[in-house]
VEXDREN-712071 format. One line per 5 residues: number of its first residue (from 1); their letters; for each residue z, x, y of C-alpha. Coordinates in Angstrom, 2 decimals. Each point is the difference from the previous one (the first is absolute). Layout:
% residues N
NUM	A	Z/X/Y | ...;
END
This chain:
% residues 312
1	XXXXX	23.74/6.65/-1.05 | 1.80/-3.10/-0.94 | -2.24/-2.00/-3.07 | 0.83/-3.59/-0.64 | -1.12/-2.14/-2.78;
6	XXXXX	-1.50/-3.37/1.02 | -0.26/-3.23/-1.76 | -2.82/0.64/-1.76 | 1.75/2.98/-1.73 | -2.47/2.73/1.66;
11	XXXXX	1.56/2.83/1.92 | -1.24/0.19/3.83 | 1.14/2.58/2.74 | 1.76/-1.59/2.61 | -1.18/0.05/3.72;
16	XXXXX	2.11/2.70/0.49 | -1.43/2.35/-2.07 | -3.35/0.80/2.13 | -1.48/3.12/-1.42 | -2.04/1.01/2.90;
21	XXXXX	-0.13/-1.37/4.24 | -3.39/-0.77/1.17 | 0.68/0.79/4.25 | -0.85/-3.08/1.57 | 1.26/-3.62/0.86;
26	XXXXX	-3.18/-1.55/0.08 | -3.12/1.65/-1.14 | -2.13/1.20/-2.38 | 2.55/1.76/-1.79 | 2.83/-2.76/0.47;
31	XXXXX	1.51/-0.47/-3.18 | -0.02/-3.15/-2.64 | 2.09/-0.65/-2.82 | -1.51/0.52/-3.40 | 1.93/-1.93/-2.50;
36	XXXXX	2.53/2.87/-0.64 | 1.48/0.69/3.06 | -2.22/2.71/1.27 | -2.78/0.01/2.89 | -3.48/-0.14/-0.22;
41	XXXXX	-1.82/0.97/3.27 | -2.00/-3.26/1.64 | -3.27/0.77/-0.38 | -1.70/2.46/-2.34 | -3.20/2.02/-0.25;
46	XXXXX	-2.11/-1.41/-3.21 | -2.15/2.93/-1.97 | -2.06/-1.92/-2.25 | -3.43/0.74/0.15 | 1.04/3.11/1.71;
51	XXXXX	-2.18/2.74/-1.50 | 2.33/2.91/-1.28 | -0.04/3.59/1.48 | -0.86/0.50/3.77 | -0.33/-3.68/0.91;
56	XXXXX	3.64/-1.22/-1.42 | 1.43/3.16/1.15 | -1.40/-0.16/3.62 | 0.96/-3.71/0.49 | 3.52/0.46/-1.23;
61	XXXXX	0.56/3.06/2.36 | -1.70/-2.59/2.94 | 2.12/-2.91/-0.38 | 3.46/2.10/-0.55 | -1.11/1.73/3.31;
66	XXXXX	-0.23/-3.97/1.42 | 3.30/-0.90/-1.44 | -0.79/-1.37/-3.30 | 2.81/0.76/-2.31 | -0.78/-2.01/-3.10;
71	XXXXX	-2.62/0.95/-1.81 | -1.36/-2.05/-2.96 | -1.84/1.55/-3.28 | -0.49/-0.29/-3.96 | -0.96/1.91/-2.68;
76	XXXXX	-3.07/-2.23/-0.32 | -1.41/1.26/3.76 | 0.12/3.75/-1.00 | 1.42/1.18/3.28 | 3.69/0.63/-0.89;
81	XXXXX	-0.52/3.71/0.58 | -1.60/-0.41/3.14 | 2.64/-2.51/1.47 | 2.94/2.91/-1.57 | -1.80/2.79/1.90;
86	XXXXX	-0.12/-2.12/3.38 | 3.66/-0.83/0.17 | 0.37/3.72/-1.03 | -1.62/1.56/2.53 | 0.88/-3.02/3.26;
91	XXXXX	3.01/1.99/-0.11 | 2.09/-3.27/0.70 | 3.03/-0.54/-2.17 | -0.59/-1.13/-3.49 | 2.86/-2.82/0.58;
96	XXXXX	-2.21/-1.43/3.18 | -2.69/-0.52/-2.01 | -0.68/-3.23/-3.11 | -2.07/0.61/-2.76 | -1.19/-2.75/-2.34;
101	XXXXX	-1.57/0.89/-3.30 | -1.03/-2.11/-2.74 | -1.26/0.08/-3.64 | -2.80/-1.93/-1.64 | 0.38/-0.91/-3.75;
106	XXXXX	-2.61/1.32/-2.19 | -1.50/-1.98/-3.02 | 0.82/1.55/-2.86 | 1.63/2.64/-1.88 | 4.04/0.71/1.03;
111	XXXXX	-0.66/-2.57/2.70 | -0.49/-3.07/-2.65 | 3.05/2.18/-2.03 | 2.69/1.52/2.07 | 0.12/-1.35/3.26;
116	XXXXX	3.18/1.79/0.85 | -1.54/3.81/-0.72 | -3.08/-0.78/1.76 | 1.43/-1.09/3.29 | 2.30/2.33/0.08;
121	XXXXX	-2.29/2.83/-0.78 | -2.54/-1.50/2.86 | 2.87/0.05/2.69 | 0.89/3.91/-0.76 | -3.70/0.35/0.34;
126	XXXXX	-0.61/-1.36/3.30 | 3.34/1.65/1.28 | -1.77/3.07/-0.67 | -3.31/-0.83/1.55 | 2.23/-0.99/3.01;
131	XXXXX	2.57/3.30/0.35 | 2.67/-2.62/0.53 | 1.77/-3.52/-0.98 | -1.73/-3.01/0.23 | 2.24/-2.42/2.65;
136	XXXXX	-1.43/-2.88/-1.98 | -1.72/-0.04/-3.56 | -1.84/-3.39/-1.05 | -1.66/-0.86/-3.51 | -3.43/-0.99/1.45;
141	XXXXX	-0.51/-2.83/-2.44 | 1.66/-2.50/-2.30 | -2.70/1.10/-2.04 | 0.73/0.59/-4.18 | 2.89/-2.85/0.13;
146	XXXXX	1.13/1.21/-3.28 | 1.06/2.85/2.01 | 1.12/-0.98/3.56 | 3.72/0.13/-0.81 | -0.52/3.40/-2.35;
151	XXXXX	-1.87/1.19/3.75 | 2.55/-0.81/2.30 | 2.95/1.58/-1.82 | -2.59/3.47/-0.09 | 0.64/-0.71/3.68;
156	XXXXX	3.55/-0.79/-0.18 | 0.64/3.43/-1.53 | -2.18/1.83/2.13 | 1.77/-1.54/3.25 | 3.52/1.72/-1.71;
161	XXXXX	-1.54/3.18/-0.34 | -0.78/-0.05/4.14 | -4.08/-0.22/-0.79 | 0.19/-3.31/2.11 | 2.47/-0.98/2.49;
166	XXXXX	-0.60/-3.92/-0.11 | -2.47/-1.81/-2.87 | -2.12/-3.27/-0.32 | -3.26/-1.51/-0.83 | -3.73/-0.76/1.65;
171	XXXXX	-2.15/-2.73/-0.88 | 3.05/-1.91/-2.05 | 0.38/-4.07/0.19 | 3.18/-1.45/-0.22 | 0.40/-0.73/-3.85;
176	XXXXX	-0.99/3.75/-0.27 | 3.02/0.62/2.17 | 2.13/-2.41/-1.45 | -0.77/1.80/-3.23 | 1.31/3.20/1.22;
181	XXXXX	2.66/-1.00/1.75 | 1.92/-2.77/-2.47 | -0.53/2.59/-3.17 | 3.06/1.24/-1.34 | -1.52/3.47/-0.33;
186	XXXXX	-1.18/0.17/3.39 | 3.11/1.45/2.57 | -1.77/0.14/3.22 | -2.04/-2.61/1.79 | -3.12/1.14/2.05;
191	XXXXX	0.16/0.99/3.47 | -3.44/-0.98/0.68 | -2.64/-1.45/-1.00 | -3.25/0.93/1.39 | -2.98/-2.63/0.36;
196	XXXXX	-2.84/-0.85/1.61 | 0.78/-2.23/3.03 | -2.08/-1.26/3.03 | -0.73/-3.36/1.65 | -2.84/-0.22/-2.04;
201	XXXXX	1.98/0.25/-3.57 | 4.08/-1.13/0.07 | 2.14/0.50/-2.70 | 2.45/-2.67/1.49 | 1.91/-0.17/-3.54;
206	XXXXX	0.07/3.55/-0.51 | 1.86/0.55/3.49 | 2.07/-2.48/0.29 | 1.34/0.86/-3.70 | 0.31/4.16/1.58;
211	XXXXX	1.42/-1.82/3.34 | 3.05/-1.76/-2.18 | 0.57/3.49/-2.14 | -0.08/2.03/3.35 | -2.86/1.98/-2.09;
216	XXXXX	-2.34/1.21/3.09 | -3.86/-0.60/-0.71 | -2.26/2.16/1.44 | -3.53/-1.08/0.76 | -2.88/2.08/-0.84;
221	XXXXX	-3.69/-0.93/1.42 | 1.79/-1.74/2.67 | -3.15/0.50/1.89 | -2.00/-1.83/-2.53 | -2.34/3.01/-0.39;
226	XXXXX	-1.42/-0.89/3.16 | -2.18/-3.36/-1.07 | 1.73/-2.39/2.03 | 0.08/2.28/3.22 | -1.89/-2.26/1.92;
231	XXXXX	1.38/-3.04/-0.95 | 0.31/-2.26/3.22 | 3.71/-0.96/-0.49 | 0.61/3.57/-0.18 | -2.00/0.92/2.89;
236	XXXXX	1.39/-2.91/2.42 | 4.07/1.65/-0.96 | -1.75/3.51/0.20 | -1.08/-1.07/3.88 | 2.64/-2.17/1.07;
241	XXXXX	2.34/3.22/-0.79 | -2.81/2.44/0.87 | 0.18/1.90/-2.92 | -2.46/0.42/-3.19 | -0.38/-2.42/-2.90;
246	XXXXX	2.17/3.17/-2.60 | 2.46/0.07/2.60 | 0.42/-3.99/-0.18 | -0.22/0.66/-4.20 | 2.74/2.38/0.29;
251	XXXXX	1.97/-2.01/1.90 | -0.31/-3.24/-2.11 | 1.58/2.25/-2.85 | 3.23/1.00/1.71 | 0.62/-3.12/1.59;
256	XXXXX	0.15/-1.13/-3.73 | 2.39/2.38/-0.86 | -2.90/2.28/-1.62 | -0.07/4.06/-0.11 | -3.79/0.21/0.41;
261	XXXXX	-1.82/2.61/-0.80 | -3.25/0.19/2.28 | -2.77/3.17/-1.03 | -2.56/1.72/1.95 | -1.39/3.49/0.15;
266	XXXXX	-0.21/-0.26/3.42 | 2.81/1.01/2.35 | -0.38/-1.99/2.66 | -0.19/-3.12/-2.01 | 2.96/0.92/-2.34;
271	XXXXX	1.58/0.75/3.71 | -0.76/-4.02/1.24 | 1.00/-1.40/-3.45 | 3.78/1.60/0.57 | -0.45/-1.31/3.90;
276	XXXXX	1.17/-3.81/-1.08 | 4.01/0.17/1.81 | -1.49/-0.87/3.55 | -1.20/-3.73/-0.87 | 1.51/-2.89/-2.15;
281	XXXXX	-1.99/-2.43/-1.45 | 0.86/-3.72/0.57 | 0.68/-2.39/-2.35 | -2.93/-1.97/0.42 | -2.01/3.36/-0.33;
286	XXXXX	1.81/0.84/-3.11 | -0.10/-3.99/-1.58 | -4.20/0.54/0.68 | -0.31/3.60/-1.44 | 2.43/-1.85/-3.34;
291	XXXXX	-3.13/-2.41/0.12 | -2.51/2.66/-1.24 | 0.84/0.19/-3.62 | -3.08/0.59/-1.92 | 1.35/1.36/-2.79;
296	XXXXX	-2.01/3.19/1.27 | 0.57/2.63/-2.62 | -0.94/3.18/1.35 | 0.86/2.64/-2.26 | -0.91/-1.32/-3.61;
301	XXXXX	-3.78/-0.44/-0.18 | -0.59/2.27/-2.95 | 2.67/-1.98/-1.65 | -2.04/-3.67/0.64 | 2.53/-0.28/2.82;
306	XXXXX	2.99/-0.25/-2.40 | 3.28/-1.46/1.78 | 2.31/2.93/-1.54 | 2.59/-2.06/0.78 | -0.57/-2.67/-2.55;
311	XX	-0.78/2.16/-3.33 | 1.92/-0.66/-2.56;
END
């Protein structure tokens, strides 16, 4: 693989250098860029919320036998293990298939003291609770901002030692990124960054800054936990395409440019979630859905609905 050293003096694989094909022109599993070079299937099956053991194992095994092929998880959900012995036992080839990981800074002790270590340490971890590389490893949070930089060169080092094939961030705003990527410590710039997205809350700033970078943001919730399912401007795209108010969700995403990453623990809705290739929206469907913003956190209620995007 050919590396190349852009302006911003971080290294990035070239478009060349694809580690892995996902089979497909158009699809589910067609590929987009993440911001070194590599591919990222299009859509992705979220596992928060999805109860460890049986549950995570059984949907994973369901939505690889549908044709999922990225598969999204953290060390926070507690289902690493489950979504390793899935892919194990699919018996489809380890290079056909993404997995995202992801670790969540803790409040004190080595993680308020040696970022670096801890990070590090927390990668190796989940690559054992997983049998295999992560495809992508993110720092959840630009939590502990005394430590963000110490964090991301934990996950510098464990992307050289082949625990992760690509890195980035979640839940990081753009001076968080521009922190990490103009340090002079720092030698790669994320891949990713991972953040809730939906017509109901746009981060406008946050991907048009990823957009200019060619960093690739992924949307989690992109179904908005389902509270806005019925909305009526969802509902009149939904029937004018004849398709279901997620499907329309899911759509919104990619036609943004997103990788969303729509859950369930049902097959056949995780099966009409990936089902979004047969119908465009147009763009005065997709100026009305931009209309919704609500600022409609869905994720952070025990947190007062923080914005993690705008910590310091």
């Amino acid at each position: 693989c050919a590396w190349s050293v852009h302006a911003s003096c971080k290294t990035t694989m070239s478009a060349g250098c694809v580690g892995g094909s996902f089979p497909g022109d158009m699809g589910i599993n067609s590929g987009r860029g993440l911001g070194d070079g590599r591919l990222i299937p299009a859509i992705g099956l979220g596992l928060y919320y999805t109860p460890p053991g049986a549950a995570t194992y059984d949907i994973v095994a369901e939505a690889l036998k549908l044709g999922y092929r990225h598969l999204d998880t953290a060390d926070f959900y507690e289902n690493e293990e489950d979504v390793g012995r899935a892919v194990r036992d699919s018996g489809i080839p380890r290079n056909e298939i993404h997995i995202t990981s992801k670790v969540w800074p803790g409040e004190d002790g080595e993680w308020l003291t040696d970022g670096y270590k801890v990070v590090l340490d927390a990668v190796e971890r989940s690559v054992g609770k997983l049998g295999t590389h992560a495809d992508l490893y993110l720092i959840h949070t630009p939590f502990n901002p005394s430590q963000r930089i110490n964090y991301w060169l934990g996950l510098e080092a464990a992307q050289k030692k082949g625990l992760a094939t690509s890195i980035g961030v979640s839940n990081f705003g753009v001076a968080h990124l521009q922190e990490l990527i103009n340090s002079d410590r720092t030698s790669v710039s994320p891949a990713a960054n991972e953040v809730e997205l939906h017509p109901f809350l746009r981060k406008d700033d946050i991907a048009e800054f990823c957009a200019e970078r060619g960093i690739a943001v992924i949307a989690y919730s992109p179904l908005a936990r389902a509270l806005r399912l019925d909305h009526p401007i969802l509902a009149a795209a939904a029937k004018a395409h004849g398709v279901s108010t997620a499907q329309v969700l899911v759509r919104w995403s990619m036609q943004h440019g997103y990788v969303p990453l729509p859950k369930s623990v049902r097959a056949e809705r995780i099966r009409m979630n990936a089902d979004v290739f047969k119908f465009e929206l147009t763009q005065d469907e997709m100026a009305a859905l931009d209309a919704l913003d609500e600022r409609l956190f869905t994720e952070w209620d025990e947190w007062g609905k923080l914005d993690p995007t705008k910590v310091p």
